[in-house]
N, C-alpha and C positions, 0 to 999 in steps of 0.2 A: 385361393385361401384354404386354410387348413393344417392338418399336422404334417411335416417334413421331415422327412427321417433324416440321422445323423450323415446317412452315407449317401442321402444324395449329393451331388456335387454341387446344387445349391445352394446347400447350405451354409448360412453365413458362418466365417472362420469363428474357431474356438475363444475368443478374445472380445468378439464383438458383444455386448449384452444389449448394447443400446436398440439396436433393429428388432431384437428379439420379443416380437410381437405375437404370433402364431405357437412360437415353440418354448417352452413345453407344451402339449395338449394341458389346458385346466378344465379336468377334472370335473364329471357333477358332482361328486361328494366331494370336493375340498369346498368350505365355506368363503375364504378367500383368494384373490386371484394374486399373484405374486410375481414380480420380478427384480433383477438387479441392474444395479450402476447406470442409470436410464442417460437419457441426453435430457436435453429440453426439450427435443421434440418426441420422445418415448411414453408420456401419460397421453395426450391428444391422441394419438394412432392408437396408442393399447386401451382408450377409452370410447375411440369412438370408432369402432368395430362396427359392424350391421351386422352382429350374430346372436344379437337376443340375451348377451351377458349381461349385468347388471348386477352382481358380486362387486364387493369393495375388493379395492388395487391396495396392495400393499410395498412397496418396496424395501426387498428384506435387507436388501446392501444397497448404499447409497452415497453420495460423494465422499470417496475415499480419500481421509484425511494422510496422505503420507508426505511427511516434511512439511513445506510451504505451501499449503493446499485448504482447499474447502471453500471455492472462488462459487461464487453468484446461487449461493443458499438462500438468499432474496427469494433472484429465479424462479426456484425450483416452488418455492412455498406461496407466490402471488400464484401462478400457475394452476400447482395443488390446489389452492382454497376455491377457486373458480372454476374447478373442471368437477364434472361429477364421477361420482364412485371414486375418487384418490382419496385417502385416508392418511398416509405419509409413508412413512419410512424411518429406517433404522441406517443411521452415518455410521461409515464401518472405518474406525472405531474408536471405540472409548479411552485408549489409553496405549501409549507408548509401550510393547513387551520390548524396552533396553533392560540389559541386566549389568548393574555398580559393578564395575573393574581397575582395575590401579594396573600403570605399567613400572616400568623399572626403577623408576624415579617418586613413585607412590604417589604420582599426578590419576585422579582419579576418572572416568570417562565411561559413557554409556555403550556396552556391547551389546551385538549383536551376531545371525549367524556366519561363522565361519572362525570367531573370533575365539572359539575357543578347542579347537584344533579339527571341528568336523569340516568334512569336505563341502559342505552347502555353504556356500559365502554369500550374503544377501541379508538387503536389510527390509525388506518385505514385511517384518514382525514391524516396523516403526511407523504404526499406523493412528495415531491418536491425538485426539483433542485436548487432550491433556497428558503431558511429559509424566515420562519412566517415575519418577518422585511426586505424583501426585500434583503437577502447580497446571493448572487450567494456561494452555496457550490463547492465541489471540482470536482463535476459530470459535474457543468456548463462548465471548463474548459477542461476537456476531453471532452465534448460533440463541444465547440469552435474548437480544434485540429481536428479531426475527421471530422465535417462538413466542412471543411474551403476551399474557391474557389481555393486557390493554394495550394500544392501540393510537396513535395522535398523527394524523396524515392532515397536510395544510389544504385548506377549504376553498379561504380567498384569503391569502394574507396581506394585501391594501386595505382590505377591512378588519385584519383582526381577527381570522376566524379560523378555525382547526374544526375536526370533523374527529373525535372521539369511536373505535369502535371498541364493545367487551368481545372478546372473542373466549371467555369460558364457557360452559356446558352447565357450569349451574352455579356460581357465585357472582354476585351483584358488584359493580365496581365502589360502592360505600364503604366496601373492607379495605378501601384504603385511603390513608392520608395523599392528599395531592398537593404538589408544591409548583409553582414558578418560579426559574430562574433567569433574571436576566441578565447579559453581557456585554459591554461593550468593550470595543477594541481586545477580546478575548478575556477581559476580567470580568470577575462575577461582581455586578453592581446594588444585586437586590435577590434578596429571595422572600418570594409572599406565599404562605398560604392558603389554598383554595379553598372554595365551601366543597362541603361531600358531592361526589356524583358518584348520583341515584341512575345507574344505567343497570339495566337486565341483562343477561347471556345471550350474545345475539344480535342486540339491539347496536344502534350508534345514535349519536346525538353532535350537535354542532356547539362548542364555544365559542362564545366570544372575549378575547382575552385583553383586548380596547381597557376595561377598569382596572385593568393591574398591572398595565405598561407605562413607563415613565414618558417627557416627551424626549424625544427624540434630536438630537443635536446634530447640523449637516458636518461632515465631516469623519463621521465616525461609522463604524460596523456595527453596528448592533445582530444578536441573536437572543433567543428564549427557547427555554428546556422547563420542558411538562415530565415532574415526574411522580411516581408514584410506590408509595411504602407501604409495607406492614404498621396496621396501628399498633398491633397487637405480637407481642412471641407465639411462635409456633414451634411444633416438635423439631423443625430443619431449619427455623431462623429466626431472630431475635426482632424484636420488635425496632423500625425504621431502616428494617434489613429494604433496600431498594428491587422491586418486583419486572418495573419498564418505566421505561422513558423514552421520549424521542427533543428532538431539538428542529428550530425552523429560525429562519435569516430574516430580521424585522428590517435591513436593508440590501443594500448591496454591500461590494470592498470599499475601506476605507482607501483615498489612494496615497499612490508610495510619493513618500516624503524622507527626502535625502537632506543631511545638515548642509547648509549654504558654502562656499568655497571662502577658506581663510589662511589667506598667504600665498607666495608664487611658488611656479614650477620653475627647474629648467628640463631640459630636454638633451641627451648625448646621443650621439650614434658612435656604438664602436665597431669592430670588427664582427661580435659574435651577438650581441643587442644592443637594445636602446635603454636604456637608463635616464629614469624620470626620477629626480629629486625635489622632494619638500622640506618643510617643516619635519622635523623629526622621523622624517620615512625615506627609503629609498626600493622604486621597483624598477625589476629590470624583463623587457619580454625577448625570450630569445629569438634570434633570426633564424633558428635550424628547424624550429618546429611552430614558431609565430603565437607562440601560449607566453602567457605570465608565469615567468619559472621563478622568481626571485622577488619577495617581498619584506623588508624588515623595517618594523617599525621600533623606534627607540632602540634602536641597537639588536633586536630580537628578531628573528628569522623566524615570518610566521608560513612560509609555503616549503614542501618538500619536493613533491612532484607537480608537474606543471598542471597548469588550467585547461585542459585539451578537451573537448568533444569527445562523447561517447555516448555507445549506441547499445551495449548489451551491459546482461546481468551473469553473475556465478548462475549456472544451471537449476531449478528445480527438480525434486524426480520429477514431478509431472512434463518438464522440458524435455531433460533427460531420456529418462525411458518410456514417457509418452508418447506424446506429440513429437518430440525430436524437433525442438524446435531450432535445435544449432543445426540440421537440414534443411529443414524446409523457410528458415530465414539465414540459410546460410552468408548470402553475400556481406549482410551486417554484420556476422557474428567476426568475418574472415576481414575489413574495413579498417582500414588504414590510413586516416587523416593524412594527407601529404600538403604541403602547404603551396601553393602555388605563388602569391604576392603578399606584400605587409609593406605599411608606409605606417611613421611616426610624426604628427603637426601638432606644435604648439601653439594655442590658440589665444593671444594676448599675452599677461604674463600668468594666470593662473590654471588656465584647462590644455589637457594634453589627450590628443587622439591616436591610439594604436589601433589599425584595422590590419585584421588576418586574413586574409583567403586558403579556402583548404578544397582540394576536390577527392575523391574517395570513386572507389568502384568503379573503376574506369573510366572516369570521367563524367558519373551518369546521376554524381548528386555535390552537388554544391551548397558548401558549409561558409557565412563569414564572421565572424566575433569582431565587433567592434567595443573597443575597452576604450572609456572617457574617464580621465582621472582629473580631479579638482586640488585646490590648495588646502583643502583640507586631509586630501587620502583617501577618500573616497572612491570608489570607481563603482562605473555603471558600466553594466557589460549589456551589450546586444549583442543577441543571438538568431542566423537565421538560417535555416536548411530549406533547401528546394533540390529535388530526385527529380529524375525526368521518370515519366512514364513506364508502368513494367514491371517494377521493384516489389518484393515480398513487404510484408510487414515488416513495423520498427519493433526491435524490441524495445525500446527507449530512447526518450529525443533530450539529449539534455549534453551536461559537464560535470566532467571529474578532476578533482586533485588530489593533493598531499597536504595537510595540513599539520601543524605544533604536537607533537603525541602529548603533552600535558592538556589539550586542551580538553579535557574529559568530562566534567559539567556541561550537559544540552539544555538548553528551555529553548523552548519553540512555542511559534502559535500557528496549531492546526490541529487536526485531528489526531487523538490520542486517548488514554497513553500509551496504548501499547501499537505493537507495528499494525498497520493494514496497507491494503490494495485496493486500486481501482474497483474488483469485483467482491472486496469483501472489507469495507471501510461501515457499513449502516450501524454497523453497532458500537462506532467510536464517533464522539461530539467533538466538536470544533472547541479548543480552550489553549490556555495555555498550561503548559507541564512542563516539569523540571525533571531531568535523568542523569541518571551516570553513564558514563559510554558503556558501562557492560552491563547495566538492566537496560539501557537502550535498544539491546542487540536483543534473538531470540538465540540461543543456543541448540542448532535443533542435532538433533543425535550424527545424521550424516550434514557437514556442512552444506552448505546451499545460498541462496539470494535468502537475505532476512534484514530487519529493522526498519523498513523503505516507513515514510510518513507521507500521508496526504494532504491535499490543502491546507498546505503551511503558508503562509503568511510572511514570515520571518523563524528563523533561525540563527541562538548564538551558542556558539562553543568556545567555553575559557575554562581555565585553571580556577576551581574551586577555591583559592586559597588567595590570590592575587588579583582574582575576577578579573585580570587581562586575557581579549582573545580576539574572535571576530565575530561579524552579525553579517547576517547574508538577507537580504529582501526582497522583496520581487513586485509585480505591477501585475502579479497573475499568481492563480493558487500551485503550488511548487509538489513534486516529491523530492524528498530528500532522505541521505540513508547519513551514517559514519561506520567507521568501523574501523578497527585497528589491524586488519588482517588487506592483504591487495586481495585482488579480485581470481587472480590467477593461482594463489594459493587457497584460496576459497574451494576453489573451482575444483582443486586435486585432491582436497581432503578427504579423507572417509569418515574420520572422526574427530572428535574437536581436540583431541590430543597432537595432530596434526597441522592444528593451526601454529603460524609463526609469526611475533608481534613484529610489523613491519618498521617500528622505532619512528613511525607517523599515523597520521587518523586517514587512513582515503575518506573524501567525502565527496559524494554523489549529489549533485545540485540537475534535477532534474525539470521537466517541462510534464511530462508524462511517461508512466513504463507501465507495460502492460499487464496486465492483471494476473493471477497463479493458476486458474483453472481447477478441477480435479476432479471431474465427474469421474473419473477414474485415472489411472495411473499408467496405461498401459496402451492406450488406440488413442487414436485423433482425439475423441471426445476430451481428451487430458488437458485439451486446450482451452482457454479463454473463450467465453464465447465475445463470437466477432464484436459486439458493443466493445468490450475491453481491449481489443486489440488496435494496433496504433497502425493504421492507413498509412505507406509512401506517400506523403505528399508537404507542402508549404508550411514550414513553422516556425515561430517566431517566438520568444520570449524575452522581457531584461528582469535583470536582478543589478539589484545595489551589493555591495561589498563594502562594508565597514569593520573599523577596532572596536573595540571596548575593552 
């Protein structure tokens, strides 16, 4: 232990911050102790030293927000509050340096270096929690959750009961208005008024929230959101400006419920698929590739590209120039669904079974899709992946298609409304919300993976005008993304001026994809920590598929 000069050969490479425990020397006269871009395991080590320090830690740079990033700020902050001498940190940084450019066409677009004839090309300036234009992205409000002076973590919720903390320094929680909301099947059913809590700086106390819950009907989801306002305007916010909230599940999922089957199937086999005919619909799945390529209902063609398995996202930087995680999960990224068998049985006169078989990566992971279609049009898809042993992480377990480019209105029920990720969703509530595909999306300076939703419930995409479209549902909480752009031109972009409307919506109907990382941008640490990241191994999901 001790101080290590630059040129010993031990010294850990220029890039690494997170090890950097001993180096710099700190200083007796510096009054704080300082480091940058930590991991989660860099306050415990740089804390609990045996060298008689006991200076507050400060971290002066810290999850590097560039692009799609600012993953498990939770983390880093239950950690913080429980470790002694950590004080915080400064998230590096505050705001998008793009600067407004028009190209030839006066299509306008956020630059950056290289963009304006100097030889440094990088977008390295595109570091912020809030876009070039001032608008807070989705990291602002998970970083609001997270920070926020009050405080509601569930206690015992069979009885009712949450555990309140204040965590200000010297304002009492009475300065605020407290509200209950309650929800079922993601509507808001009631919202009540609380008495003031009287809680000190510091302190925590337990409710019970048993007198202001409705009963309870089997069948259904219920949740409740504790939040809390300004009674009063302030110099930075107006009065019933919301301060924190959190939200807790009074049961479990309600379960999927599909409309009963009404009228018959028949069943074709022809040369290139099978073709299932109803009521007002015809799909057809083809035998080249064993996906649902062809669906129209009432005359209208509602699928563009087929229903196929997939495993990866357009890259983040943090993927990208981090992690690299198109290396070190390359077999997925490189995964090529090949379909080995498909049989078509019609079952009475009204239900019809397509099973797929698909094998990938040498044989060394096994995918099947079973699709059941009723007289209604309906179809229930099962999905199920089994890897053998060995395999890198997933970067996502699910399916993608092509869907109606009109269908541009989203409502969904899950978590929103803005995008999140497995490692950075605490600060979006379970509800239902309505979007337009392009405030659905995140525009971020360099294209990248963006929009993804979590614990969704259901999801419909129709034509605003005609309210005809489709509803996807599921028997498990889903990620789901849209987006008008394929993945592969995602993927090539540098700037959003480069994106090209593919004349369909890809939609990503997922199981799980793994979370954004971004302790930094640049070494391993860019990754996911492992909770977020998706295990080779056995997985199963169904989803329904219906019109509307």
């Amino acid at each position: 232990p001790g101080y290590m000069d630059p040129s010993d050969p031990r010294y850990l490479k220029s890039n690494d911050h997170s090890h950097r425990i001993q180096n710099p020397v700190d200083q007796y006269y510096v009054d704080i102790v300082s480091r940058m871009y930590p991991a989660l395991y860099t306050a415990p080590l740089l804390a609990g030293q045996d060298n008689g320090d006991r200076r507050p830690i400060f971290f002066c740079e810290y999850a590097h927000a560039m692009g799609n990033s600012v993953g498990n700020i939770r983390e880093f902050w239950d950690q913080w509050r429980s470790t002694p001498r950590i004080i915080g940190g400064c998230i590096w940084e505050f705001k998008d340096q793009g600067l407004l450019k028009h190209n030839e066409a006066g299509v306008g677009y956020y630059a950056y270096g290289g963009d304006f004839g100097e030889k440094y090309f990088d977008n390295f300036t595109i570091k912020g929690v809030v876009a070039a234009d001032g608008r807070p992205k989705a990291a602002m409000y998970e970083c609001k959750r997270v920070f926020q002076g009050a405080e509601a973590t569930p206690e015992d919720m069979g009885r009712r009961l949450i555990r309140i903390f204040n965590r200000h320094a010297v304002k009492n929680l009475d300065d605020y208005k407290v509200a209950l909301w309650i929800r079922k099947d993601g509507n808001i059913l009631a919202k009540k008024d609380l008495p003031a809590i009287q809680l000190a700086p510091g302190r925590d106390t337990v409710l019970d929230l048993s007198p202001w819950l409705p009963v309870l009907k089997p069948g259904h989801e219920y949740l409740t959101d504790i939040h809390f306002t300004l009674k009063s305007a302030t110099a930075w916010a107006p009065a019933g400006f919301e301060v924190a909230s959190n939200q807790f599940a009074l049961t479990g999922l309600a379960p999927l419920q599909l409309p009963n089957s009404k009228g018959s199937l028949s069943l074709q086999e022809g040369d290139d698929a099978y073709r299932v005919t109803g009521k007002g619909f015809v799909m057809e799945w083809s035998k080249k590739n064993g996906a649902l390529s062809s669906y129209r209902w009432k005359g209208k063609q509602q699928l563009f590209r087929p229903l196929l398995p997939n495993f990866t996202r357009p890259l983040t930087d943090n993927d990208k120039r981090g992690w690299k995680s198109q290396r070190k999960l390359r077999q997925w990224y490189e995964a090529e669904p090949v379909l080995k068998n498909m049989k078509a049985v019609l079952s009475g006169k009204d239900e019809v079974t397509v099973t797929s078989a698909y094998t990938l990566i040498n044989d060394s992971v096994q995918v099947r899709v079973i699709s059941t279609v009723n007289g209604s049009g309906i179809i229930k898809v099962d999905y199920f992946l089994d890897p053998l042993p060995g395999l890198p992480n997933i970067p996502k377990v699910g399916m993608q298609c092509g869907i109606a480019r009109d269908y541009t209105t989203i409502r969904w029920y899950g978590r929103g409304p803005l995008e999140n990720y497995t490692d950075r969703r605490y600060g979006f509530d379970a509800g239902i919300y309505t979007a337009s595909l392009q405030n659905f999306m995140e525009p971020y300076v360099v294209p990248q993976e963006n929009g993804n939703r979590t614990d969704v419930r259901w999801m419909s995409l129709y034509n605003g005008e005609t309210k005809e479209g489709i509803k996807i549902v599921a028997d498990s909480l889903l990620s789901m993304s849209a987006s008008p752009f394929t993945d592969s031109n995602v993927q090539a972009a540098r700037h959003t001026i480069d994106l090209k409307d593919a004349g369909f919506i890809t939609l990503n109907i997922d199981l799980v994809q793994m979370g954004v990382g971004g302790n930094d941008s640049w070494s391993d640490v860019a990754a996911p920590l492992e909770k977020y990241q998706i295990p080779a191994g056995e997985y199963r999901y169904k989803i329904g598929r219906a019109h509307v």
